[in-house]
C-alpha positions in Angstrom: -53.1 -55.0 -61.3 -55.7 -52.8 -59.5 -54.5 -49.5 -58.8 -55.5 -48.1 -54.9 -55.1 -44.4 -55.3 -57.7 -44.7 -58.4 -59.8 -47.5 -56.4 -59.9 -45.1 -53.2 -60.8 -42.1 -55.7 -63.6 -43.9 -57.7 -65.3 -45.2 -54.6 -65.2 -42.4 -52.6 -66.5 -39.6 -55.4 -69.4 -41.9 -56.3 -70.1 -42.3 -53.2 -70.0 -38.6 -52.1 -72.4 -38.5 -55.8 -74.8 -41.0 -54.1 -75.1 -38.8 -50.8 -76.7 -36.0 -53.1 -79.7 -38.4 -53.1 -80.2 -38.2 -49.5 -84.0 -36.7 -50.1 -84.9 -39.8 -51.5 -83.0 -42.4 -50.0 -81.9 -41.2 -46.9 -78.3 -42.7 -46.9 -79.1 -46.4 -47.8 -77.4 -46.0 -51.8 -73.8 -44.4 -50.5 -74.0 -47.1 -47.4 -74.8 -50.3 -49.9 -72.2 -48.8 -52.3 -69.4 -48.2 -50.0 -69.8 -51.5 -48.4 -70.3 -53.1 -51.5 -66.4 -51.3 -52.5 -65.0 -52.3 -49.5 -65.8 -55.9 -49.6 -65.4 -56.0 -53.3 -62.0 -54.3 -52.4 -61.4 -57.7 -49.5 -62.3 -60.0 -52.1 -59.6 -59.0 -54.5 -56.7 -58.8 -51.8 -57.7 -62.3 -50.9 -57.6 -63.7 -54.6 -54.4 -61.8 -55.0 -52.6 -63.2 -52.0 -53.7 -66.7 -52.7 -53.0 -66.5 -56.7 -49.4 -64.9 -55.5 -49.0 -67.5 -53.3 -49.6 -70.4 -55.7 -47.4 -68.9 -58.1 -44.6 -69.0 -56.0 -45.4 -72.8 -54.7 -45.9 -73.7 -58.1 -42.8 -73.5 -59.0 -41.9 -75.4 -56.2 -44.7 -78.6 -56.5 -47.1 -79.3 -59.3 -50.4 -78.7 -60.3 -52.2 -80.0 -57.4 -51.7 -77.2 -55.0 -52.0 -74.5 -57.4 -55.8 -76.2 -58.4 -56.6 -76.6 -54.7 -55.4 -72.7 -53.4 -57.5 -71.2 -56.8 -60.4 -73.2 -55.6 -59.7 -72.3 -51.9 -59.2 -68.5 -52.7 -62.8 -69.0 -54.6 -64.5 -70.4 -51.9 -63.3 -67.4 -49.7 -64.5 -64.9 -51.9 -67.8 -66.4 -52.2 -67.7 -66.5 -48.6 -66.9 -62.7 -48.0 -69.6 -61.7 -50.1 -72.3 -64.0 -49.3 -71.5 -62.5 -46.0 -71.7 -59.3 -46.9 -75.0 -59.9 -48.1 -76.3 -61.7 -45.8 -75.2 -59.1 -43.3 -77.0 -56.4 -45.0 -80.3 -57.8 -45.5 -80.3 -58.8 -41.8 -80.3 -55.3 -40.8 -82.7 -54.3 -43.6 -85.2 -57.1 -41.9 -84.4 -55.4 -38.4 -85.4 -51.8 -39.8 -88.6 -53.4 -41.6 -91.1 -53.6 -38.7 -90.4 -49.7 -38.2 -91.1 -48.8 -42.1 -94.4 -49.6 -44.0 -93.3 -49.8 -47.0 -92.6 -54.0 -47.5 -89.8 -53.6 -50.2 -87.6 -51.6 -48.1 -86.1 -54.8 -46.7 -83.7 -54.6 -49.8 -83.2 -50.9 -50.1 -83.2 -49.0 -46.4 -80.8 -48.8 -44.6 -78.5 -50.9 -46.9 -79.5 -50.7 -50.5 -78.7 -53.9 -51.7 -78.4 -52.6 -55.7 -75.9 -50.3 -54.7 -74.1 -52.8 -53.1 -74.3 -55.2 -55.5 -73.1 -51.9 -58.1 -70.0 -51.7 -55.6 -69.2 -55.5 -55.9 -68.7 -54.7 -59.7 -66.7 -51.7 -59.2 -63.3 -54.0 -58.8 -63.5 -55.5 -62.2 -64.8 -52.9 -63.7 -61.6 -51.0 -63.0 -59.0 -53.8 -63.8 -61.1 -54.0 -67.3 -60.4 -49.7 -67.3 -57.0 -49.8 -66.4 -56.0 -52.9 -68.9 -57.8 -51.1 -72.0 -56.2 -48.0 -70.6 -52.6 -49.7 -70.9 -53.6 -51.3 -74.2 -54.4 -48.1 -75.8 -50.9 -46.4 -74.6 -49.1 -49.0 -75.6 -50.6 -49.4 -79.3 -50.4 -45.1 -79.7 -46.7 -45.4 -78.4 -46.4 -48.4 -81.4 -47.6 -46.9 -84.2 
């Protein structure tokens, strides 16, 4: 569903955008966001692989195993982000005792917003591309 050329193209120009703010925030909003892509971009390979797979061994066994992998291919994904999360504000906390400012924990060197923002940016674009389609599809109809 998600298309990778635009995925690669979306993330990387708004992240370039987000290096313009360097004067302000250093480079913590392109890091958050880019990591924030790129594990948004993990989760969705994992929940395709595991909804392809149950599709496939549905057809096979019942409704048992396609309940259990949805539900197993959740847990992973909440998984990969908590960690992602987790991961950042761990190095935030590492650079806090050199800052002063006490809020920076969530926005230097990994601005946690942007990440979150990046998270988004995978469902934001299978939402694009599926109005996108829509739209075609009803000009082409009449």
């Amino acid at each position: 569903m998600l298309n990778d050329k635009l995925y690669a193209i979306v993330s990387v120009s708004v992240t370039l955008l987000l290096c313009a703010f360097y004067p302000l925030q250093k480079l913590g909003l392109a890091l958050g966001f880019s990591l924030g892509t790129c594990f948004s971009y993990l989760a969705y390979e994992i929940r395709n692989f595991f909804v392809n797979k149950t599709i496939v061994s549905r057809l096979k066994k019942g409704k048992f195993s396609f309940n259990f992998r949805y539900f197993l291919a959740f847990l992973l994904n909440m998984t990969v982000v908590s960690i992602g999360i987790v991961s950042a504000l761990l190095i935030n906390k590492q650079s806090r005792y050199i800052l002063a400012y006490r809020l920076y924990f969530a926005l230097y060197p990994i601005n946690i917003i942007a990440y979150l923002c990046g998270l988004s940016l995978a469902p934001l674009l299978i939402c694009l591309q599926l109005l996108w389609r829509h739209l075609k599809e009803r000009r082409k109809s009449g």
